[in-house]
C-alpha positions in Angstrom: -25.6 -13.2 26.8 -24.8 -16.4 25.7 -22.0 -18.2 23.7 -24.2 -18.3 19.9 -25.4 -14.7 20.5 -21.8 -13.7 21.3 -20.2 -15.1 18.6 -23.5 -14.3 16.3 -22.3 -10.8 17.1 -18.7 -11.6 16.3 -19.5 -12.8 13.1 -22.1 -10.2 11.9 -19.1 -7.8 12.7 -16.8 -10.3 10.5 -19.0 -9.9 7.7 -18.9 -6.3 7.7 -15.3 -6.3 8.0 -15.5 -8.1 4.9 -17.3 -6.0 2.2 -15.1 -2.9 3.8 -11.8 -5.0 3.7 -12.7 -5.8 -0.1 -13.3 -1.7 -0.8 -10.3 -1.0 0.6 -8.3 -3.5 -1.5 -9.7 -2.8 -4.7 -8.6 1.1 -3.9 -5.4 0.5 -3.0 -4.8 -1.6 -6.5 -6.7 1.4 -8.3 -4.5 4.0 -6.3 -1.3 1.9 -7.0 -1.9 1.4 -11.1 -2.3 4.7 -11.2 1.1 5.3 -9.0 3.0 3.3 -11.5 3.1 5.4 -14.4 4.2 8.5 -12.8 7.2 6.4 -11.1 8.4 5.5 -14.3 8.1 9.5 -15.5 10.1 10.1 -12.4 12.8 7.7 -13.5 13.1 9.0 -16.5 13.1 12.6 -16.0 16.1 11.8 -13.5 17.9 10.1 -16.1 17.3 13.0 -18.7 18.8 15.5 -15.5 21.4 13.2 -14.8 22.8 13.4 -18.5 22.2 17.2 -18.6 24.2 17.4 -15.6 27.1 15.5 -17.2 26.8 16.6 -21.1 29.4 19.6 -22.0 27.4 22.1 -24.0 30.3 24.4 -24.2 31.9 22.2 -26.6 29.0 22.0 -29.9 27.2 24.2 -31.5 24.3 24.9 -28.4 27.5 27.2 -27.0 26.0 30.1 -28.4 23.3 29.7 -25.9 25.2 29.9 -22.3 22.4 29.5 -20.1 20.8 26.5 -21.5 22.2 23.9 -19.6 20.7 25.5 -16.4 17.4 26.2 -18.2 17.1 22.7 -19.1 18.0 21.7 -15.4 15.7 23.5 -14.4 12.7 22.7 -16.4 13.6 18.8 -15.1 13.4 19.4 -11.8 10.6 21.2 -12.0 8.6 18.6 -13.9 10.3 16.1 -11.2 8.6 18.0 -8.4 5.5 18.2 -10.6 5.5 14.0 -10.6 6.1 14.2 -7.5 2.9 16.3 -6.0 0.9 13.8 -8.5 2.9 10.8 -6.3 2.0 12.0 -2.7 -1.5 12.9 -3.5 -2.2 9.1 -4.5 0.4 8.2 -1.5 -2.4 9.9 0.5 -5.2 7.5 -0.6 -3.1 4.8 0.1 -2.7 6.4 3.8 -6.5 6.4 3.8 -6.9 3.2 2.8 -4.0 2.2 5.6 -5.8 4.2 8.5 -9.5 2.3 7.7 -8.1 -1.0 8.0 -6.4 -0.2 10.8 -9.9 1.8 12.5 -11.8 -1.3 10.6 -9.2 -4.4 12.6 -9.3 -2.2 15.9 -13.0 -2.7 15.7 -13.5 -5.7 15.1 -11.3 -6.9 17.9 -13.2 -4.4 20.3 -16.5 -7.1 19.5 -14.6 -9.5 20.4 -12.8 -8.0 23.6 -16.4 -7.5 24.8 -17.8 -11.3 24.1 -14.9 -13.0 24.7 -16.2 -14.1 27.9 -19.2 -15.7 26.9 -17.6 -16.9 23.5 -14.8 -18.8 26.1 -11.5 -20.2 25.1 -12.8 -23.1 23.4 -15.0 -21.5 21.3 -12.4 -19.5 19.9 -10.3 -21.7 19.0 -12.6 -24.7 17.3 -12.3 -25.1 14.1 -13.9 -27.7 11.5 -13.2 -28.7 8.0 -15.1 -25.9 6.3 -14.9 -23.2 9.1 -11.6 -21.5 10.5 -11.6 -20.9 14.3 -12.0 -17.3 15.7 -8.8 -17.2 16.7 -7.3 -17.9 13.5 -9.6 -15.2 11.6 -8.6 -12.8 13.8 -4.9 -13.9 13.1 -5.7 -12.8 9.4 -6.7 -9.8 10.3 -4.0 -8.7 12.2 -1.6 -10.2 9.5 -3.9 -7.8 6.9 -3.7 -4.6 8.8 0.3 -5.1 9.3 0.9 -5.4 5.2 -1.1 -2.4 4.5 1.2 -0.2 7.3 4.5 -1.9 6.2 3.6 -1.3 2.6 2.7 2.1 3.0 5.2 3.1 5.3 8.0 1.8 2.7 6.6 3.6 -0.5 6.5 6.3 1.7 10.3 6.2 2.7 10.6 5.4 -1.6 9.2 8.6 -2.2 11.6 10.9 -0.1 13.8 11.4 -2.8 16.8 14.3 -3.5 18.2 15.6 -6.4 21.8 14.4 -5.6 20.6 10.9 -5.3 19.4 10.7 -8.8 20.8 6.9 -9.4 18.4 6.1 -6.5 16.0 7.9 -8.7 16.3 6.0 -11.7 16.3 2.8 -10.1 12.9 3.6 -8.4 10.6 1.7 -10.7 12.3 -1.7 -10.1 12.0 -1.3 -6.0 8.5 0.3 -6.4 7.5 -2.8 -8.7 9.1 -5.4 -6.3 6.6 -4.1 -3.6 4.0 -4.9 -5.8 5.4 -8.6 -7.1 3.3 -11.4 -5.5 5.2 -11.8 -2.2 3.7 -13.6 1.0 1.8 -10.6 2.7 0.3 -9.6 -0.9 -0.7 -13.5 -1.5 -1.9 -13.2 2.1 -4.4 -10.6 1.9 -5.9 -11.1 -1.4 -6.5 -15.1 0.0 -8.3 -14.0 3.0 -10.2 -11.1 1.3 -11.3 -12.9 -2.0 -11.3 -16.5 -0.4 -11.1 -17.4 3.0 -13.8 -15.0 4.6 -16.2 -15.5 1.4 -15.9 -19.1 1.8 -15.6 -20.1 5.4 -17.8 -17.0 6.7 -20.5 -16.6 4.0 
């Protein structure tokens, strides 16, 4: 086989990995808009338990009514744990989404493991003006499979909450949010995805 066919295959297998890449993406930002509401319900249903917790109905006129306070506790948490079942369920599309870039990258990579030979060392690194090398696209890739793992592997770890960590609670939206800000790996992916493979490859 020789060196264009090789990397004809290469790239035919690029381009797929391209219009699956830009699925994914636009379901992980679908999955994560609708993650943010119910974060900030979270928040604030652990502020309300954490001020139930604290408040002294003994002392006003809801004393008539001993049981309240652990009625209302109750009715939090349970609405908490409600939010929550709502949060893994779109935590598990985000898992999807994590485990076909990863099956997507491993693929690609496997086209190339087979016609690297005939692609050679050279060809895999050239480069021009208007075309990254090989090398470097398959860079990207790796780069975009890592921020999809390390992203969901931290909401993840977000989402193991307790009920006597309610501070941590309350606090979630801002370190969900910051996950979400535009840091390097989200710039990253959204420039290869909506720029460098439509440009250079297509």
């Amino acid at each position: 086989m020789s060196e264009k066919v090789s990397s004809g295959s290469l790239v035919q297998s690029l381009r797929r990995c391209f219009d699956v890449l830009e699925q994914q993406q636009k379901e992980w930002k679908f999955a994560i808009q609708e993650c943010d509401p119910l974060v900030t319900t979270l928040s604030n249903l652990s502020d309300q338990l954490q001020a139930c917790q604290k408040v002294n109905l003994q002392n006003g006129p809801l004393s008539e009514f001993p049981d309240l306070q652990d009625r209302l506790q109750y009715k939090l948490k349970a609405a908490m744990e409600v939010t929550l079942e709502k949060l893994n369920d779109k935590l598990s599309i985000l898992q999807k989404v994590r485990d076909a870039v990863s099956l997507l990258v491993g693929s690609v990579f496997y086209v190339y493991e087979v016609n690297a030979d005939n692609i050679g060392l050279e060809g895999s690194l050239s480069r021009t003006a208007h075309s990254p090398s090989i090398a470097d696209m398959l860079e990207w890739l790796q780069d975009i499979e890592k921020h999809y793992r390390n992203q969901y592997l931290v909401r993840k770890l977000l989402l193991q909450v307790r009920y006597d960590q309610l501070s941590e609670i309350k606090n979630l939206p801002q370190h969900w949010n910051r996950l979400d800000d535009k840091s390097s790996s989200k710039q990253l992916v959204e420039g290869i995805i909506f720029n460098f493979f439509l440009n250079f490859i297509f």
